[in-house]
C-alpha positions in Angstrom: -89.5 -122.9 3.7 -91.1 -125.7 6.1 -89.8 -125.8 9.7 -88.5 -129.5 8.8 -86.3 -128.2 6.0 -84.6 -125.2 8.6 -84.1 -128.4 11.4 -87.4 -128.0 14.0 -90.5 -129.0 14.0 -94.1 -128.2 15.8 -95.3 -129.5 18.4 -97.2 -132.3 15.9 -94.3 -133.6 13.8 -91.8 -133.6 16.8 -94.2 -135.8 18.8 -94.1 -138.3 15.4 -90.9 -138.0 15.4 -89.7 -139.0 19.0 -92.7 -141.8 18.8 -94.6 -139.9 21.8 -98.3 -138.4 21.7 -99.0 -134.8 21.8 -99.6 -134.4 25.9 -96.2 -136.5 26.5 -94.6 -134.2 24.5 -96.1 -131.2 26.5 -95.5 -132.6 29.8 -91.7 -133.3 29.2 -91.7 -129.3 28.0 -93.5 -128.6 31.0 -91.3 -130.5 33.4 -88.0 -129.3 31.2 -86.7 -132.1 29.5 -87.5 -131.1 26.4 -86.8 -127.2 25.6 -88.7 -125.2 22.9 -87.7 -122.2 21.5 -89.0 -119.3 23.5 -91.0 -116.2 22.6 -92.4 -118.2 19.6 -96.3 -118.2 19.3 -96.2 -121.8 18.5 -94.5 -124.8 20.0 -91.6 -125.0 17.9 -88.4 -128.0 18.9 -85.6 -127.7 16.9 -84.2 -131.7 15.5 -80.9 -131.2 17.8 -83.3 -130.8 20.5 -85.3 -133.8 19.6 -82.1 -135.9 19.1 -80.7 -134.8 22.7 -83.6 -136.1 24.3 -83.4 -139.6 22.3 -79.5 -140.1 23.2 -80.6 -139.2 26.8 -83.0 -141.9 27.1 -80.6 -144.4 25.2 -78.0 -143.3 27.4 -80.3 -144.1 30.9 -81.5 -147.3 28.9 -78.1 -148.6 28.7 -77.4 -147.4 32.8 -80.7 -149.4 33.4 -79.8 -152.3 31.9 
């Protein structure tokens, strides 16, 4: 079963899906705004994880604004 279907992605679809390239993506896991699950081989971001980090950035939009 695809990682899409169980709700994460790697590190490739979850940078399509929060509109952001590859080494954005890494950076915001790097600084810890964006948590992967650990003790995985690969980079793998679960959608709940991906959709926290959108409302966050709506949610400082709307402060900034």
């Amino acid at each position: 079963m695809p990682l899409t279907e169980r709700g994460a992605f790697q590190l490739p679809e979850a940078a399509d899906y929060l509109s952001l390239s590859l080494t954005v993506v890494r950076r915001l896991i790097k600084r810890g705004l964006i948590r992967r699950l650990p003790g995985i081989r690969h980079v793998v971001i679960t959608k709940a994880e991906c959709d926290r980090f959108l409302r966050e950035q709506e949610d400082l939009a709307k402060l900034a604004a």
